[in-house]
C-alpha positions in Angstrom: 0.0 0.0 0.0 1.1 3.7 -0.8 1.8 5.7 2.3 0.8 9.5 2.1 1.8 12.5 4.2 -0.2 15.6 4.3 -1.8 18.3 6.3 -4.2 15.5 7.7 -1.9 12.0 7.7 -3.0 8.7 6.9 -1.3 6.0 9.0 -1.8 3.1 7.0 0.6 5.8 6.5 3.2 7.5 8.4 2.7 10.6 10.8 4.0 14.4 10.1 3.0 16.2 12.7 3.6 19.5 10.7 1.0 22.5 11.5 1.4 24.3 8.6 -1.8 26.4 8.0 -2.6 26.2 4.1 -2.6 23.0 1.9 1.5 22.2 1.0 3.5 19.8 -0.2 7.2 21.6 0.8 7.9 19.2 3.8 11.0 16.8 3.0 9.8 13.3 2.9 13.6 11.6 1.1 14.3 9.1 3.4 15.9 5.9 3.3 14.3 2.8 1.1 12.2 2.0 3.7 9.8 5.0 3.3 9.9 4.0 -0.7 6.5 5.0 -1.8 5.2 7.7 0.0 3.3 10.1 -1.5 3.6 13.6 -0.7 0.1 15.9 -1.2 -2.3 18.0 0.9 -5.3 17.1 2.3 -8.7 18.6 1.4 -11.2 17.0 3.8 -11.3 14.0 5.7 -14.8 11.7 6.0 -14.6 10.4 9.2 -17.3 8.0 9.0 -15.7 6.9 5.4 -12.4 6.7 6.7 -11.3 8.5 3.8 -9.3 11.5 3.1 -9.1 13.5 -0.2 -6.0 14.3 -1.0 -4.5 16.7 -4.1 -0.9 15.2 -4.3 2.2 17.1 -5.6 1.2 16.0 -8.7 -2.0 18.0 -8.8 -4.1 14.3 -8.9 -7.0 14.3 -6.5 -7.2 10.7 -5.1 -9.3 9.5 -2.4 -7.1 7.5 0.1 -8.2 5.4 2.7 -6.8 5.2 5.9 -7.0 3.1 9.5 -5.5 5.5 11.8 -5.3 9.3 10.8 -3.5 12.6 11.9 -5.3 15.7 12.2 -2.6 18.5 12.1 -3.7 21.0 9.6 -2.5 24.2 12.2 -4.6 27.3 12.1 -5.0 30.1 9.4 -5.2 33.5 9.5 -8.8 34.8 11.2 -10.1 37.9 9.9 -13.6 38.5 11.7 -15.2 39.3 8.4 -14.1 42.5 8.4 -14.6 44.1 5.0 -11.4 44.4 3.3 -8.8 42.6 5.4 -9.1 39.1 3.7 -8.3 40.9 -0.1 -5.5 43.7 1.3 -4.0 42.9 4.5 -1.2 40.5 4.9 -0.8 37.9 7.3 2.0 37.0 9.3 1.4 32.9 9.3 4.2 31.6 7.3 7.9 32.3 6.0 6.5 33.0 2.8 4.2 35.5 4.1 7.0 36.7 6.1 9.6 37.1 3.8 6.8 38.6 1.1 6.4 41.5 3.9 10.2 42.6 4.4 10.4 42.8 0.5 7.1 44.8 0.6 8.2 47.1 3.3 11.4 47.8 1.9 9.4 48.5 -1.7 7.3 51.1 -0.2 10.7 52.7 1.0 11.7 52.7 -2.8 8.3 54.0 -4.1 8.6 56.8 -1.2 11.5 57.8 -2.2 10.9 57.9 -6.0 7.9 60.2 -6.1 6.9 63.7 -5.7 3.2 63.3 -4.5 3.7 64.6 -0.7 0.4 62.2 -0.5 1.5 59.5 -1.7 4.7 59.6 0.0 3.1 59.8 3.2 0.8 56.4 2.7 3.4 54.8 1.4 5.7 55.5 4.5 2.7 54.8 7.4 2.3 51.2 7.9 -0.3 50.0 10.3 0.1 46.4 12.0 -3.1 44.7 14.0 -2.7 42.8 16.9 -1.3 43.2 20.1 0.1 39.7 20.5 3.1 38.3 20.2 3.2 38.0 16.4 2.2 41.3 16.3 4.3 42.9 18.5 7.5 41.4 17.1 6.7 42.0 14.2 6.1 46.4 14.4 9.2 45.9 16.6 11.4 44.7 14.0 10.5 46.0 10.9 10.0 49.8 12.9 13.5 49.2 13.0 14.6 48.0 9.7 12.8 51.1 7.8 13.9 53.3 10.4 17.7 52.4 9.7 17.1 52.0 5.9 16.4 55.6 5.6 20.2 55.9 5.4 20.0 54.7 2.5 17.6 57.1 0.9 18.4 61.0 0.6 14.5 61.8 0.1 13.4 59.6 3.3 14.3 61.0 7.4 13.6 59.1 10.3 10.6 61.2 11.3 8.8 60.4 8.1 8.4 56.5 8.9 5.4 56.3 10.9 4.4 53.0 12.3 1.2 52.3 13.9 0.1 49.4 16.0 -3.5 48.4 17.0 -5.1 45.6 19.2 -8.4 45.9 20.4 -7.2 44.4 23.8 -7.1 47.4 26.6 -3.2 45.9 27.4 -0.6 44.9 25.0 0.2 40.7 25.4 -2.0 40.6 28.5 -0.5 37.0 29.3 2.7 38.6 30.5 1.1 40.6 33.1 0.8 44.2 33.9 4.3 44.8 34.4 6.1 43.2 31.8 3.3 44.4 29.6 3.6 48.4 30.6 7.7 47.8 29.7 7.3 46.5 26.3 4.4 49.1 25.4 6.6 51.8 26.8 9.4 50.7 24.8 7.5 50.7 21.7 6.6 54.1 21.8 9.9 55.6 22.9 11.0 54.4 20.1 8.1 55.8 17.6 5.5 53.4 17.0 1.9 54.8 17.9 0.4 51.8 19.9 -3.5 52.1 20.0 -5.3 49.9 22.4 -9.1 49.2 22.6 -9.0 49.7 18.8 -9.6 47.7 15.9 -10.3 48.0 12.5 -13.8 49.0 11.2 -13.0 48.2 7.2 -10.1 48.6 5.0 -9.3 49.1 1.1 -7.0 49.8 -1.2 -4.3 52.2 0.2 -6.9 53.1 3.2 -7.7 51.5 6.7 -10.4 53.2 8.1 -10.2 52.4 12.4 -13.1 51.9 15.1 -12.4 55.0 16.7 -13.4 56.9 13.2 -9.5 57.7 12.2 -9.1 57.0 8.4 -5.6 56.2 8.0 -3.5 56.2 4.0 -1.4 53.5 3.6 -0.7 50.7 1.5 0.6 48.6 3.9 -2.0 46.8 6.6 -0.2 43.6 8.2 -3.2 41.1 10.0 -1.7 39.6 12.9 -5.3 39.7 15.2 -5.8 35.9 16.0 -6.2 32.8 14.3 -8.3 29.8 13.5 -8.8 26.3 12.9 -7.4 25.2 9.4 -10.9 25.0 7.3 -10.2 21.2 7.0 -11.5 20.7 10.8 -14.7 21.8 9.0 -14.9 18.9 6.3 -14.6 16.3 9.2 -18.2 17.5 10.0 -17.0 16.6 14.0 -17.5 18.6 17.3 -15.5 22.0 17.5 -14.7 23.4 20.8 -13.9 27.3 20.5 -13.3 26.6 16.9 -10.8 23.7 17.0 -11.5 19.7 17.2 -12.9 18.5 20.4 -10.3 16.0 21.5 -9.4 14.3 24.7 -6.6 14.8 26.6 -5.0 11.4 24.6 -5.6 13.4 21.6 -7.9 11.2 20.1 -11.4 12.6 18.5 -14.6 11.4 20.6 -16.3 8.7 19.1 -13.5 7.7 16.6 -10.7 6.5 18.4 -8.9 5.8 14.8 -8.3 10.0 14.5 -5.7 11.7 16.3 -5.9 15.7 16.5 -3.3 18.1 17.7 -1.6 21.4 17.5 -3.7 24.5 16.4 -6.2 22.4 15.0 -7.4 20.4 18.4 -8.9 22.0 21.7 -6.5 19.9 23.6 -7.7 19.9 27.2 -4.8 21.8 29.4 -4.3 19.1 32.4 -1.4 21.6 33.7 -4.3 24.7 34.0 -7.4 24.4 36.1 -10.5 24.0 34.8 -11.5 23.8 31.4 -8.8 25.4 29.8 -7.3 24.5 26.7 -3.9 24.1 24.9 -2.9 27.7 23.5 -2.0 27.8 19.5 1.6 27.6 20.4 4.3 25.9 18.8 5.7 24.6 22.4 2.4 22.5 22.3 2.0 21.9 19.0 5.8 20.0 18.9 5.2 18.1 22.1 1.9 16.7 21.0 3.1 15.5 17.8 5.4 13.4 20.0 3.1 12.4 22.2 0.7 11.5 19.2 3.5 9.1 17.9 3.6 7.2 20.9 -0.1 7.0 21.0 -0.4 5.7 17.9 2.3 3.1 18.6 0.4 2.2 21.8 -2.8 1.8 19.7 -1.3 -0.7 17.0 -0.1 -2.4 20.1 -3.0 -2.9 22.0 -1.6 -0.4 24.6 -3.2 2.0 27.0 -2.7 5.7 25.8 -1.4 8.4 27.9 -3.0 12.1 28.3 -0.9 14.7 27.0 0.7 17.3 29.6 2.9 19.9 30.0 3.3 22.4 32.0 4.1 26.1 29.8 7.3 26.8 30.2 6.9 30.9 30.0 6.7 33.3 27.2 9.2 35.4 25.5 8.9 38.0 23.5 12.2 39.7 21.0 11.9 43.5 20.5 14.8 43.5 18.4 18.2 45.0 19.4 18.5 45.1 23.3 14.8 44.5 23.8 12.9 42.1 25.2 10.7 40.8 27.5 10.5 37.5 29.1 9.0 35.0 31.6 10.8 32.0 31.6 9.1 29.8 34.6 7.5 32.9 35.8 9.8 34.8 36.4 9.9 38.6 34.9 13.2 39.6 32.9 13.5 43.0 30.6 16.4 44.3 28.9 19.1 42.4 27.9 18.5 39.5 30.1 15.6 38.7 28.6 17.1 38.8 24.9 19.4 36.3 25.8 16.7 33.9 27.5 14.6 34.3 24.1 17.4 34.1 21.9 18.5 30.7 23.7 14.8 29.5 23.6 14.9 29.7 20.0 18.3 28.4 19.4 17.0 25.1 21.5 14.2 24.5 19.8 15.8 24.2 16.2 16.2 20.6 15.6 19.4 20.1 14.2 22.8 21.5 15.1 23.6 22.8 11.6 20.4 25.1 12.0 21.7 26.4 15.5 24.8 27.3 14.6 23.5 28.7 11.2 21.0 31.0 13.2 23.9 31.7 15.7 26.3 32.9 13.2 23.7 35.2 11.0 22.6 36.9 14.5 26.2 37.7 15.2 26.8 39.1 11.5 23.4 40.7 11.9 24.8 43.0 15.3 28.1 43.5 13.7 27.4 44.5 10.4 23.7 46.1 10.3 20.3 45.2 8.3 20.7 44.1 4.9 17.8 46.2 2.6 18.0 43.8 -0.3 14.8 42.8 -1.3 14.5 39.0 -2.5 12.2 39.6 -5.1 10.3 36.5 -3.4 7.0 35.8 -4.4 7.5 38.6 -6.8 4.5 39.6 -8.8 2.2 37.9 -7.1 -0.1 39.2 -4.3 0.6 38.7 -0.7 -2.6 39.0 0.9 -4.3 36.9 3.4 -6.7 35.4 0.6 -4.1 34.9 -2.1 -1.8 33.7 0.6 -3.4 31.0 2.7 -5.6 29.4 0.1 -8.5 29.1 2.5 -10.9 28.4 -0.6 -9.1 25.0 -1.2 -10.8 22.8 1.4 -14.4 20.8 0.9 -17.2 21.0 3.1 -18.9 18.0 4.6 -21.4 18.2 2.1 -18.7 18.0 -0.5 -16.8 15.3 1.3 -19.8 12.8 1.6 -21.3 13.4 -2.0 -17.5 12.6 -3.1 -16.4 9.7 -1.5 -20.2 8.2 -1.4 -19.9 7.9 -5.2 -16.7 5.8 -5.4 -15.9 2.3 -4.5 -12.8 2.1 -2.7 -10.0 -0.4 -2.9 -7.4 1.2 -1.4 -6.8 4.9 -3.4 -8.6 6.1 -6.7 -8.8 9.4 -8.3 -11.5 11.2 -6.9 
């Protein structure tokens, strides 16, 4: 039998525990002979009942592949509230792609700014306005304030006091999960250094080269980055199961209720917390995501066995958040670090949980060329051409409903995989 590996895997099949957010097929699958035969794709619904998932392999075939034991680790997407605009011109902040389309974006609206002689235009093109408080958020205005803040430098036309960076969050405190303190530091360090940080406001609609806010501002600009919250990949949806706050009811062995064949983790499950008291749930965080995939494995391998499962806990381990040069804030274990200490307790959180020792001391080494010799405003010409938005992006439109799902696999007679 063929083996495939995709946003949901089939285990008749083997298990990637990947949380990517959009239908891919860029994760490395060239192993020894052993894996011979798998089939690389991404999955656009599972029928639970069926046991079936649809899957569009690298190829571009739609097959329909049956499976005994499934993975459910399709990650979140981009959530927009259905506010109009923000799906067709803001830019999300899910995936390298998306991030590496945004520094060549920035850095383009740097070049248009300092190639025309509309006062106007100059002025959109040089306010960019970033929503969510958050961490993604937060880092991200951080940074990039930064970067076009040192790039002017480069550009004769362009000062420092013409960059104007805004940052919104509906929230009345910016990352309220660090607390008031640590909270207060990081907001106060944003705006020392320039960015306009506006709390208790969101964004009412936006449009092309306009973002019109809650509290009636109507701000130019052609540059609106979406970084307000996500959501369940639109494939928990084709399974047709029972969502919890959006995400995949599961219980704490991470196995869907009522099918113990399907495993769900990551941003795509409401994994109970067993650390937290009552019925909290797993954040959308990578330190969860990566240890559930693990203990998904052994569960599996416990199931095939005959074995009893085990629940999945862990206790968080803290939060850090890079502000870029010297700042940072940080609660490793709980306890509250600023300043330097707290760059180095996030830098060494990050450098840990690469997987390899090539990619640590690859990160290690560009960080250390990075403080000695300064940004680098080359744009990549990544993704060049194409739009970035959250819609053209993510690819949300991919995935079957239910409906779909049922009236697809209930007309074919499966043995084993067929093109759907």
């Amino acid at each position: 039998m063929g083996y495939t590996a995709c946003a949901a895997t089939a285990v008749q099949s083997t298990t990637n525990t990947t949380t990517g957010p959009t239908p891919s097929w860029s994760w490395p699958l060239r192993r020894p002979p052993q894996f011979e035969g798998i089939d690389t794709g991404a999955a656009l619904g599972v029928d639970l009942d069926g046991k079936t998932c649809v899957v569009r392999l690298i190829t571009d075939q739609v097959v329909c592949e049956r499976y005994d034991i499934v993975v459910l680790a399709s990650g979140s997407v981009t959530r927009s509230f259905d506010i109009p605009g923000v799906p067709e011109h803001a830019h999300g902040m899910k995936t390298l792609a998306e991030a590496v389309a945004m520094r060549d974006h920035v850095i383009a609206q740097l070049d248009l700014a300092a190639a025309t002689e509309d006062p106007a235009e100059r002025e959109a093109r040089l306010r960019f306005v970033v929503v969510g408080g958050g961490y993604a958020g937060t880092e991200t205005a951080a940074y990039l304030q930064r970067l076009t803040v040192a790039a002017t430098c480069r550009y004769p036309a362009l000062s420092r006091e013409t960059i104007e960076w805004h940052l919104v969050d509906i929230a009345p405190r910016l990352m309220p999960e660090l607390g008031p303190r640590l909270g207060d530091k990081a907001l106060k360090l944003l705006r020392r250094r320039g960015i306009e940080v506006s709390l208790g406001v969101s964004v009412a609609s936006a449009g092309p080269g306009w973002v019109t806010l809650t509290d009636g501002r109507r701000l130019p600009t052609h540059t609106l980055l979406w970084t307000a919250g996500v959501e369940a990949s639109p494939l928990v949806a084709s399974t047709g199961a029972d969502t919890e706050r959006g995400r995949l009811a599961v219980t704490p062995q991470l196995t869907v209720p009522g099918h113990d064949d399907v495993f769900a983790l990551g941003d795509a499950a409401a994994v109970p917390d067993l650390a937290a008291d009552g019925d909290a749930i797993c954040p959308p965080t990578a330190q969860h995501a990566l240890r559930q995939g693990g203990m998904a494995g052994v569960n599996i391998a416990a199931r095939l066995r005959g074995r009893t499962l085990n629940p999945y806990r862990h206790r968080d381990l803290g939060l850090v958040v890079d502000l870029g040069g010297l700042g940072a804030v940080a609660r490793p274990l709980g306890v509250p670090l600023s300043g330097p200490p707290a760059q180095a307790v996030a830098r060494g959180y990050h450098l840990l949980a690469l997987p390899t020792f090539v990619a640590r001391t690859r990160v290690a080494t560009n960080w250390a060329l990075h403080a000695v010799a300064g940004d680098d405003f080359v744009r990549t010409g990544f993704l060049a051409g194409q739009p970035a938005t959250i819609r053209a992006m993510e690819h949300t439109g991919a995935y079957l409903s239910p409906a779909e799902m049922h009236a697809l696999t209930a007309s074919e007679k499966f043995t084993g995989k067929e093109s759907a």
